[in-house]
Each structure stands twice: as C-alpha cells, then as structure tokens.
C-alpha positions in Angstrom: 125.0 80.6 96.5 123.5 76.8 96.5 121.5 76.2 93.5 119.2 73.0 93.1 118.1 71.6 89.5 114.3 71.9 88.9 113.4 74.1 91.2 115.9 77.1 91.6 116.1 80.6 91.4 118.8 82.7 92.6 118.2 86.6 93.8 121.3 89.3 93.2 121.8 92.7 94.0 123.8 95.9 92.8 123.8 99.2 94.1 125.0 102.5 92.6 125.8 105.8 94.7 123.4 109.1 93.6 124.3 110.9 90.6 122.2 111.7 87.0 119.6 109.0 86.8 120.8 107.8 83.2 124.5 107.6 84.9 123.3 105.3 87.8 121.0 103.2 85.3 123.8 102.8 82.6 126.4 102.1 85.9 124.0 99.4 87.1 123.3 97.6 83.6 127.1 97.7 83.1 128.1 96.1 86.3 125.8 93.5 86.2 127.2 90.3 84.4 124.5 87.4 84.3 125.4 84.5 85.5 122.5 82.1 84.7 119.4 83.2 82.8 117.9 86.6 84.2 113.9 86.7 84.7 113.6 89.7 86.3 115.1 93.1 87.0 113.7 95.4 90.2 115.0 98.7 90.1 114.7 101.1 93.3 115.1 104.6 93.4 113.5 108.0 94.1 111.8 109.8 91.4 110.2 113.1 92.7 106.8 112.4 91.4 104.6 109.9 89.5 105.2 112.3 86.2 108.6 111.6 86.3 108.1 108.0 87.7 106.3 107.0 84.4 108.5 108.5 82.6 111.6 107.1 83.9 110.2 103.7 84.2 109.5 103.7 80.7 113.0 104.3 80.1 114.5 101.6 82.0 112.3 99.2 79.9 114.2 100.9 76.7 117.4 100.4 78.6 117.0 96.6 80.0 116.0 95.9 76.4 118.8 97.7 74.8 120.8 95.6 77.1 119.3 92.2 76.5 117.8 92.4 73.2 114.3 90.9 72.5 114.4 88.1 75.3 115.1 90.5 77.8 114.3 89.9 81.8 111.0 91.5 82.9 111.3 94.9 84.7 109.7 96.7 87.9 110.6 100.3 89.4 110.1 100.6 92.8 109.8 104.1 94.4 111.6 103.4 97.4 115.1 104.9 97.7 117.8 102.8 98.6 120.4 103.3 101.5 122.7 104.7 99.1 120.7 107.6 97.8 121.6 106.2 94.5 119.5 103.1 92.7 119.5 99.8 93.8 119.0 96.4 91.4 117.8 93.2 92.3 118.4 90.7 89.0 116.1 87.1 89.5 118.1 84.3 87.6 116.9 80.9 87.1 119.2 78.0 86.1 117.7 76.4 83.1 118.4 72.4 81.9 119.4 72.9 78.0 118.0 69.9 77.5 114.8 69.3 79.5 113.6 72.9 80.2 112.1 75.5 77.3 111.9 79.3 78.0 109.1 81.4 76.0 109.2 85.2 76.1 105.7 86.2 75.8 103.5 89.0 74.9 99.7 90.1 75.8 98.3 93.1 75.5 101.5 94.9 75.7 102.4 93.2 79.4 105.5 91.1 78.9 105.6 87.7 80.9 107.7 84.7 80.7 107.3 80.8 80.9 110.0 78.1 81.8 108.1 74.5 80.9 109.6 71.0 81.1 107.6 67.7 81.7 105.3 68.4 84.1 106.1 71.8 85.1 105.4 75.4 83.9 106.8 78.5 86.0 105.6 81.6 85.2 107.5 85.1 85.7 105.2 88.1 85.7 106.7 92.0 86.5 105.3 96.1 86.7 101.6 95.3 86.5 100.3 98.5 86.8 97.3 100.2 86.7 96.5 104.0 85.2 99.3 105.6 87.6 98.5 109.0 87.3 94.6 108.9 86.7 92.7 106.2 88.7 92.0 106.2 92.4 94.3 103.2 93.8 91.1 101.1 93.8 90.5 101.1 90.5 93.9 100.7 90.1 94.1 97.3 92.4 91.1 95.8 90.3 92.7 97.0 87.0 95.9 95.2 87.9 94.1 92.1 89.1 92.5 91.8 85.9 95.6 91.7 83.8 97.0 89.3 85.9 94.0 86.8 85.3 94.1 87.4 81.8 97.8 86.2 81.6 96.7 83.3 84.3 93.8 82.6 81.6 95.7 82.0 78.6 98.2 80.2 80.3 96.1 77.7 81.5 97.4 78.7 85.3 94.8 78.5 88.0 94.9 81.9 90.4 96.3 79.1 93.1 99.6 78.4 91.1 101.1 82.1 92.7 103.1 81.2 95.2 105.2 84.6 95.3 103.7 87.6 94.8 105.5 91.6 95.1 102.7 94.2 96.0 103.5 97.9 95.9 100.9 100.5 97.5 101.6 103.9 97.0 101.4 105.7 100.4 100.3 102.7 101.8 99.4 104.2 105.1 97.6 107.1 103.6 93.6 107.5 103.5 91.7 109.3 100.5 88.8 111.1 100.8 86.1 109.0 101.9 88.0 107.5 104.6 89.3 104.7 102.5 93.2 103.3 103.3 95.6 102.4 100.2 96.2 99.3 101.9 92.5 98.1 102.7 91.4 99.1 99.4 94.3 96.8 98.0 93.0 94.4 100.6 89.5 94.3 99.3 90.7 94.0 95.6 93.1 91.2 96.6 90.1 89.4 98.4 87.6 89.5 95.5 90.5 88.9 92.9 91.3 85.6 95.5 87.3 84.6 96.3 86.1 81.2 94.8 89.9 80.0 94.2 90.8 76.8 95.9 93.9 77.5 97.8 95.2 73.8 98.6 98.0 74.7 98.9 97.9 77.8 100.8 98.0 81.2 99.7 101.0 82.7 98.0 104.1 83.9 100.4 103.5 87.7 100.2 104.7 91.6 100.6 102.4 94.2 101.0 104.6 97.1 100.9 104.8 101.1 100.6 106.2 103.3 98.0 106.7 107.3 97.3 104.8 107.2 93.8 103.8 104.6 91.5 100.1 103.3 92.1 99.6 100.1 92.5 102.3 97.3 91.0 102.5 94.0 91.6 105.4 91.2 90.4 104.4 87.5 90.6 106.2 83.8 90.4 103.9 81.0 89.5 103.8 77.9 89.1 101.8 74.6 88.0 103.3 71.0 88.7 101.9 67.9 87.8 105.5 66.2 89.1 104.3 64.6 92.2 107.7 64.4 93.4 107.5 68.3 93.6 105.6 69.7 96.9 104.5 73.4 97.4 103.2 74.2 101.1 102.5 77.4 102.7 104.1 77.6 105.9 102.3 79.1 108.8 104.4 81.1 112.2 102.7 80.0 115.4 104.0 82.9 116.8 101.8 85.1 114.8 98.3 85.2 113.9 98.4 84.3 109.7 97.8 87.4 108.3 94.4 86.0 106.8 92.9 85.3 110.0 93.7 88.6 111.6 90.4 90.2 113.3 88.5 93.1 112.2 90.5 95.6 115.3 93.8 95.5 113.4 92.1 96.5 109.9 91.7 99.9 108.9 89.5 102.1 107.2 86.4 101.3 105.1 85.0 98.2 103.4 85.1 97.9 99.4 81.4 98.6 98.7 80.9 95.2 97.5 81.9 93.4 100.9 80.1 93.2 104.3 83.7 93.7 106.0 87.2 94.9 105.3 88.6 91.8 104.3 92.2 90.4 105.4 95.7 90.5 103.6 95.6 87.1 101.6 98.8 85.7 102.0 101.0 83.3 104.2 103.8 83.7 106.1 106.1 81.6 103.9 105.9 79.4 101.1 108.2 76.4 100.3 108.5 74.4 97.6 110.5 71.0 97.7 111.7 68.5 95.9 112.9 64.8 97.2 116.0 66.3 99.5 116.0 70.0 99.0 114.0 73.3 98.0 113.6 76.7 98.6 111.3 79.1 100.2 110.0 82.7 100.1 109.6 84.5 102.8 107.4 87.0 103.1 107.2 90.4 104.2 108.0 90.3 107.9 107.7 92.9 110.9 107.9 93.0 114.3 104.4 91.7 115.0 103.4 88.8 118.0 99.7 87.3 117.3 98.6 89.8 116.1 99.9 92.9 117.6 102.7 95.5 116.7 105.4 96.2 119.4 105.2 99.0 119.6 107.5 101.9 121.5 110.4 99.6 122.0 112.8 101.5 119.1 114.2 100.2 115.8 116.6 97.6 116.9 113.9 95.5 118.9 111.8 95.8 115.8 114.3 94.5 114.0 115.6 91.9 116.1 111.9 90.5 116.7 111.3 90.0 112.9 114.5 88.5 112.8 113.5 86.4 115.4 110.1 85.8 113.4 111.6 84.7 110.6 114.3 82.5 111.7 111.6 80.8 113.5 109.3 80.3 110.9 112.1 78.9 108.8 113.1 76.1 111.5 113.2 72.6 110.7 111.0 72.4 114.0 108.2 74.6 112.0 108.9 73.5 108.1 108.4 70.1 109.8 105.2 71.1 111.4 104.5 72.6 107.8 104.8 69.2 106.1 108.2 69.8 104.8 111.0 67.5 105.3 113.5 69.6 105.9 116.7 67.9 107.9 117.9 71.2 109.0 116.7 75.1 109.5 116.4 76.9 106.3 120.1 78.6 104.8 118.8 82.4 104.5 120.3 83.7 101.0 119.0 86.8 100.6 116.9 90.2 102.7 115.3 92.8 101.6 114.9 95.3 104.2 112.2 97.8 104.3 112.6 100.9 107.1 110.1 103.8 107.6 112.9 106.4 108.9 115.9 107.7 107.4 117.2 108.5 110.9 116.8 104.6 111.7 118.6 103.4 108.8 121.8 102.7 110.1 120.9 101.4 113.6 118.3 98.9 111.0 121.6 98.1 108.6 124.2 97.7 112.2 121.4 95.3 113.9 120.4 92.6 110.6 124.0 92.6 109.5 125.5 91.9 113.3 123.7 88.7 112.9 123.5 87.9 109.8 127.4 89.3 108.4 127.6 87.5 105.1 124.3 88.3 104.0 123.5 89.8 100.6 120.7 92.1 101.6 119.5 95.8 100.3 118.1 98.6 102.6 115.3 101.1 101.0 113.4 104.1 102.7 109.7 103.4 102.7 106.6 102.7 104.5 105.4 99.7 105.7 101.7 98.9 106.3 101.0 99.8 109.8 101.8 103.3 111.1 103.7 102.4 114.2 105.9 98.9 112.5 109.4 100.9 111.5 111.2 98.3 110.2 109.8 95.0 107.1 111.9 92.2 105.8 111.6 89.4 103.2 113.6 87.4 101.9 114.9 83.9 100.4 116.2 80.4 101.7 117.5 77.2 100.7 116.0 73.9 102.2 117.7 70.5 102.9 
C-alpha cells in the first residue's frame, strides 16, 4: 500500500469465521499486528438486539484497551454482519514523523478522541458517537450525537468545516416510526441544522449514510485544520449524478423536522481529496447505483454494482479530479472498498462482480440496508492521488 508523508492514512482489514463472540474478538485482536500507529478500530458483526449490542460494544472497548493499553485506537461496532457470518475489522493507521508530528489521546466527557498536530496542521480522529441507544427516538438521538461532536469540535478549536470524512450509522435506515417520520430524513434534518450557518469552502465532508440491524445512531469522523498552504482539501463533485445536496424534494422521504419548512438534503459530497504538491488521497463516499438523481432500478444486483463501480471510477478520473481543482496526473489508485449489500441471496453475485474487476483489492462485504428501498448494493472506499 503507497503511503505519502503528511498526509496519509492507511485502511486494513481482518475477518474471522462465526463462532462465540469473545473467540472471534480475541481471534481478530490477535491476528492483527500494527504496522504504523492505529487510530481506529471498526468492528462488524451481528448482535441479536440493541441489549446485547451495548453490551457487547462495551466490551470490545475493554478488549481494544486491554490490547493497547491507555493510548489505545478509537473504537466503533457496527451492526452489519459480514460475509463471513463471523466479525469483520477495519484498523485506520496513520504514519506519524517522530520528529515533526505529536499524537494526544484525549478525553471529554467520557468520549475518547485523538489529535495528530505538526506545524500548521491538526487531524482529528473521532469514533462510536452515540446517542441513548436503547431509550431515545433516533431524532433525539441524531441531535444528541451532533452535540457531542461540536463540543469536541469546540475545544479543539476545529470549525464544523474541517470534517472532511465522516461514518454515519442509521439504525433501520429505511424504516418509518410512528408519525410517519424516516430514520434517514430525521438524520437528514439533524445533519442540516448541525451543518446550517457553517461556511463550507471547501465543500462538505465525503460521506456514508448507511444502515444497521441495531445501534441507534453512530457516527465516526476525520478532521482536519491546515494552515500549510501547500496542503489543498476539495470536495469533488460526479457530473454524472445530481450532488446529493442538491437532490429535489421527490427523492426525499417522509416528514420534515418540526423546525424546517422542508425535508432537507443529505449534506455531503461525492468525494473529498486532499493534496499535497505531487500526491494525496481521497475518500470516497458511499456510492450506489444512482444516475442524476434516480435509482436503477429492476435491472438485478450485478448492474447495480457495475454502475457504482462505474460511478466511482469516474468520479475518481484525472478528467474529473482535474475538473475538481486537483492536479492529479493520472486516475486515482483505489486501495480499499467497503461494500454494503441489502440481500443475503445477492452476496455472492455482489462479491463475483467488484472483485472480477477489481482482483487485488482489499475490500469487506457486510449485510445491511442502504438508504433507498430499491438501491441493493453501496460502496466506499479509499484512493491514492498523483
């Protein structure tokens, strides 16, 4: 995997095959040997219920710090089961310059973040923001969550603007309570009044929206503020879809948050990039099989796939990173997928279609929904720029 001083980070994953949770978690923790300095470890697997998904996530914290000791990575449990029926890992590393860079493990309120500064630059590392799982409507959750987010933003002295990658989970994301409000509106409407009055120069942050079994609302986020000149973050826009924050009122669902006229639009771009002189990286986010701004639909899980494939190695193109403001000499070098499939049954047809094109690819399949009811199939991922 390329790695680039100042600005890298480097995604891993490990897989175990089902057997006693503490067996799988012990397994995974075992088998992984860090290779740089871990941020961040996202866990995925399948508890039966959000009981047992509190409790188990509050044992994985006991376990990654029993691990790692004190300065331990940050830790998220996702409620999406992996291919393998087992748990899943994905580890975020970033390479650190002994001499120049200065890592702080931090502490607020209980919620656990970490800052990398050197000259000029701070990155922040922020993981399993939750709200009151098992009490609060997912709302209240989404505007809990926002507002411990702010509060670490706040005493950093990090504007809302400096996310440039942020990790949403929705809880039955599809699913409507019982005043006709959608999980994923409602997150929508938060997001919007937790984004409103920011000045987003720079674009939103790249961004996944995505479903789980159990868990509330959670979010994961990478900041970061540069004053090094030299160091350029751009949102980078598909023109073969509508950006997400521009989509029109037909493809939103349910009701408006009481405080809003209309149900507002998911905040986010299609990519962000960050660069430095000759070389960067992007995120990619969460990417289906949608044209302007409508799903194909009816057309089976390997032309869902094959079109977001299609979407995202388009909107990583030197042709559209150029367009973007980036400088890239060449198409971005995917490193990483994550990919997200509504139906056990298309699992394997998903898995066969991404990895006949992209073979060498280090990429992790889970079983969950995605935010519109007839979209089968969501990707994200990572990639190098030159």
């Amino acid at each position: 995997m390329i790695i680039h001083e100042n600005i890298e980070i480097v995604h891993r994953f490990f897989q175990v095959a089902q057997a006693p949770f503490e067996d799988m978690l012990t397994d995974l923790l075992t088998e992984y040997k860090p290779v740089y300095t871990p941020v961040r470890v996202v866990i995925f697997g399948a508890p039966i219920g959000n009981e047992e998904y509190v409790a188990r996530f509050v044992r994985i914290r006991e376990a990654v710090k029993e691990s790692f000791g004190e300065n331990h990575p940050l830790v998220s449990y996702v409620a999406q089961p992996p291919q393998t029926m087992g748990l899943a890992m994905e580890v975020h590393e970033v390479l650190l310059n002994a001499e120049q860079d200065r890592i702080e493990y931090r502490n607020q309120e209980e919620m656990l973040y970490i800052t990398i500064e050197r000259e000029g630059c701070k990155r922040l590392f922020l993981s399993g923001v939750t709200g009151d799982v098992l009490h609060q409507t997912i709302r209240e959750q989404s505007h809990e969550v926002f507002s411990k987010i702010a509060r670490v933003l706040e005493t950093e002295c990090m504007s809302v603007s400096t996310i440039i990658r942020q990790w949403n989970y929705i809880e039955k994301i599809t699913a409507y309570d019982a005043i006709g409000h959608q999980h994923y509106q409602d997150f929508n409407d938060a997001r919007s009044l937790f984004y409103h009055g920011v000045e987003w120069t720079t674009g939103y942050p790249a961004a996944t929206g995505i479903g789980t079994q159990w868990g509330g609302i959670m979010i994961d986020l990478d900041a970061l503020l540069c004053k090094d000149k030299s160091v350029q973050v751009c949102g980078v826009d598909n023109p073969l879809q509508v950006a997400a924050h521009a989509y029109s009122q037909e493809v939103l669902l349910g009701e408006a948050d009481e405080a809003l006229l209309r149900k507002t639009t998911p905040k986010f771009e299609r990519a962000k990039a960050v660069w430095k002189e000759d070389h960067g990286f992007v995120y990619v986010s969460g990417t289906a099989a949608i044209r302007g701004e409508q799903s194909l639909e009816g057309v089976g899980i390997a032309k869902q796939a094959l079109t977001t494939l299609e979407n995202i190695e388009y909107l990583v193109s030197r042709e559209n990173l150029n367009r973007s403001g980036i400088p890239a000499t060449e198409d971005a070098a995917l490193i990483t997928f994550r990919v997200y499939v509504k139906h056990w049954e298309d699992m394997e047809e998903a898995k066969r279609t991404v990895t006949e094109r992209y073979p060498d690819l280090p990429a992790i399949y889970t079983l969950t929904d995605v935010c519109r009811s007839e979209l089968l199939i969501e990707i994200e991922g990572m990639g190098i720029l030159r």
